[in-house]
C-alpha positions as CSV (number, residue, x, y, z in Angstrom):
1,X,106.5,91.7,132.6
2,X,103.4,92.9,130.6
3,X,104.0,92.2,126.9
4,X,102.5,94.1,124.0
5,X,98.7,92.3,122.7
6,X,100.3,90.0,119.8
7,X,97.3,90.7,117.4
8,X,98.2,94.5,117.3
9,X,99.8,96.1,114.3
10,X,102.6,98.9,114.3
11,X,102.3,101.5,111.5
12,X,105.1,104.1,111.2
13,X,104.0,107.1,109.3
14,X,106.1,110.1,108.7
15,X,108.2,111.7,105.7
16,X,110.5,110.1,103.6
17,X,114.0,110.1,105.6
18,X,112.0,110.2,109.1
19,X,114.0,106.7,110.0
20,X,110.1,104.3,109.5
21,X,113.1,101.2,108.2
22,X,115.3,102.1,110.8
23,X,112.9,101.9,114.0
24,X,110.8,99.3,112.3
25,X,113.9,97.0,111.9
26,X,114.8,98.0,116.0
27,X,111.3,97.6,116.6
28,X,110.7,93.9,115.1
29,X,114.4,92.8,117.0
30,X,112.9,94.0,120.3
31,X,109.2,92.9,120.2
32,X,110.2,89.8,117.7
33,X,107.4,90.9,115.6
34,X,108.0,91.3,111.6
35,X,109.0,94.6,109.7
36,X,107.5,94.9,106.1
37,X,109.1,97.9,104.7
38,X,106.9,100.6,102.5
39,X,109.6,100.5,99.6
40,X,109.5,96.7,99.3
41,X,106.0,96.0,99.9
42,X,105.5,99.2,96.9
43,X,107.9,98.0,94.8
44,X,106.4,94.1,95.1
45,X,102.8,95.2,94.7
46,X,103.3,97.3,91.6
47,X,106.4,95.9,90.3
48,X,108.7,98.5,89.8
49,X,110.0,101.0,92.3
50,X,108.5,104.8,93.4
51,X,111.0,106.2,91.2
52,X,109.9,104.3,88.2
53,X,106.3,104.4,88.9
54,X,106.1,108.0,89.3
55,X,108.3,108.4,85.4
56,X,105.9,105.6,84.3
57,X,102.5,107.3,85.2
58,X,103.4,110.2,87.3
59,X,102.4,111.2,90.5
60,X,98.1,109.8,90.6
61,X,100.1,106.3,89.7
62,X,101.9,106.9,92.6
63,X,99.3,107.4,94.9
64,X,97.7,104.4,93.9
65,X,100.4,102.2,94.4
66,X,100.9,103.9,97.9
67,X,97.0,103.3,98.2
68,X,97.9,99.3,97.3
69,X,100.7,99.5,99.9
70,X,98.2,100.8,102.8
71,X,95.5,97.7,102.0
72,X,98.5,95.0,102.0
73,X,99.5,95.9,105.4
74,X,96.2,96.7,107.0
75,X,95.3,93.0,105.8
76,X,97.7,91.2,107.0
77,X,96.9,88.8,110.1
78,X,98.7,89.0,113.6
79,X,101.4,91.6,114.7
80,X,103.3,93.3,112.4
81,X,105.4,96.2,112.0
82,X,104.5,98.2,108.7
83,X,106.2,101.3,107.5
84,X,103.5,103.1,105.7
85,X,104.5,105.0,102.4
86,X,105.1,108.8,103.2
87,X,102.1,109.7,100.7
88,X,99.8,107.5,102.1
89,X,98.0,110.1,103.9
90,X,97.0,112.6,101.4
91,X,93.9,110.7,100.9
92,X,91.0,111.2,102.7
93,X,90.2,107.8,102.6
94,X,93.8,106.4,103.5
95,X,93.4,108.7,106.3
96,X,90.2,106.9,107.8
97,X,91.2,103.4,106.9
98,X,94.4,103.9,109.2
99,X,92.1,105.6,112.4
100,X,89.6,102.5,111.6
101,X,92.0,100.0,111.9
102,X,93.3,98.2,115.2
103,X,96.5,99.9,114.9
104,X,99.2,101.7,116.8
105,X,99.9,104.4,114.5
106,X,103.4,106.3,115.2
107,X,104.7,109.8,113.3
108,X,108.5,109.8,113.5
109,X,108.5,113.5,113.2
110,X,111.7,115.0,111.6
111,X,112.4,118.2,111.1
112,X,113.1,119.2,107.2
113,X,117.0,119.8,108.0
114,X,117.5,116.8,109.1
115,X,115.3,114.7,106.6
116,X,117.3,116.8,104.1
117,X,120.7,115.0,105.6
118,X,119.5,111.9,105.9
119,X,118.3,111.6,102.2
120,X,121.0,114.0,100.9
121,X,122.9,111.2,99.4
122,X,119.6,109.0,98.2
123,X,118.6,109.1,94.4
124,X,115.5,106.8,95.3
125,X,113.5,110.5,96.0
126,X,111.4,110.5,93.3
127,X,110.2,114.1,93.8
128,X,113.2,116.1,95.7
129,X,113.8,117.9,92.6
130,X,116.8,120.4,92.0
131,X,116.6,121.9,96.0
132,X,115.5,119.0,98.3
133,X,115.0,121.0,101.5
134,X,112.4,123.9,100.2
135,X,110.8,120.3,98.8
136,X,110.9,119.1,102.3
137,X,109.7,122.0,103.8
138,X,106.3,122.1,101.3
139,X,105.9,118.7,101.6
140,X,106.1,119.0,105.4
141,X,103.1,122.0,106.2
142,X,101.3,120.1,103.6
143,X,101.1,116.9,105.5
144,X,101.6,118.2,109.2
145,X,98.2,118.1,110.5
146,X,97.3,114.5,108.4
147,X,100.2,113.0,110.2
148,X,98.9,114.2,113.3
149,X,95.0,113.5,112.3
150,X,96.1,109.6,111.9
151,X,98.7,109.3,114.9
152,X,98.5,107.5,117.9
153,X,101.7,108.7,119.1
154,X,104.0,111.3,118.0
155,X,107.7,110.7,118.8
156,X,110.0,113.5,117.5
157,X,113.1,111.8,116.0
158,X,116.0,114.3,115.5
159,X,117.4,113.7,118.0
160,X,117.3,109.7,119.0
161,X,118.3,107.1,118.3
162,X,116.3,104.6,116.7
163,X,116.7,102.0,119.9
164,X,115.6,105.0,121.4
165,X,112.5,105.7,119.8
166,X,111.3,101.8,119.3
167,X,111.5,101.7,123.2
168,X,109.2,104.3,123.2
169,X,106.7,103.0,121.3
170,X,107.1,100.1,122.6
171,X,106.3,101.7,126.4
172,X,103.0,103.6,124.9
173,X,101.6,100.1,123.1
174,X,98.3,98.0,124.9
175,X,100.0,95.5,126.9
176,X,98.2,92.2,127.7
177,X,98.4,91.6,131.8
């Protein structure tokens, strides 16, 4: 069997309740490669978490610690799974340091209905506000075409599940022969 090139990275982008710790966790147990989650790796690098950095020094702090995020996990050596923060790709320059780097870039594309579900019951959603899904739905046709700018592959998620969807990227990855 072919296996995926071990010096290749994995970076799931997508909004925030598109499943990026869900298929990264199926991800690592099926390629055996590690999953560094955006809210950890955030909340390590800055020291508190997107909540509290957002109350602390609103949302320009936030995009820099997002920012912080991005350069942590495009630095690391070897094959890793990264789930990028949902932000990250506002910036025009977050945008081309993700096409520059040696990456498999995947959007878990969610619909906002369904992102609205899976977060319904979250309160680590720092800007949701008082009605989550016309949030969503903003936030979504804001970042649409950036998602797709960056993306290697785009796997629509509503639907699968996340077994499902790591077998796909795993299918569509370089494969050493």
């Amino acid at each position: 069997m072919n296996e995926p090139l071990t010096g290749d990275k994995v970076l799931l982008i997508g909004m925030m309740g598109a499943g990026k710790s869900t298929v990264g966790a199926a991800l690592a147990t099926r390629l055996g490669w590690p999953y560094l989650d955006n809210d950890l790796l955030l909340e390590r690098t800055s020291g508190a978490t997107a909540a509290e950095v957002l109350a602390a020094g609103g949302e320009q702090a936030l995009r820099a610690a997002e920012a912080r995020v991005l350069t942590v996990m495009l630095a690391l050596p070897g094959a890793v799974i990264g789930g990028l923060p949902a932000g990250v790709v506002l910036d025009v320059s977050g945008r081309a340091r993700i096409i520059a780097s040696p990456s498999h870039v995947v959007w878990l594309r969610a619909t906002p209905a369904v992102l609205g579900r899976r977060i319904a019951t979250s309160s680590l959603r720092p800007f949701l506000g008082a009605d989550p899904l016309v949030v969503l739905r903003r936030m979504a046709a804001e970042r649409q075409a950036m998602y797709a700018e960056v993306a290697d592959q785009v796997i629509d998620v509503d639907t699968l599940p996340a077994s499902a969807v790591a077998s796909l990227i795993v299918e569509a990855l370089p494969v050493r022969v």
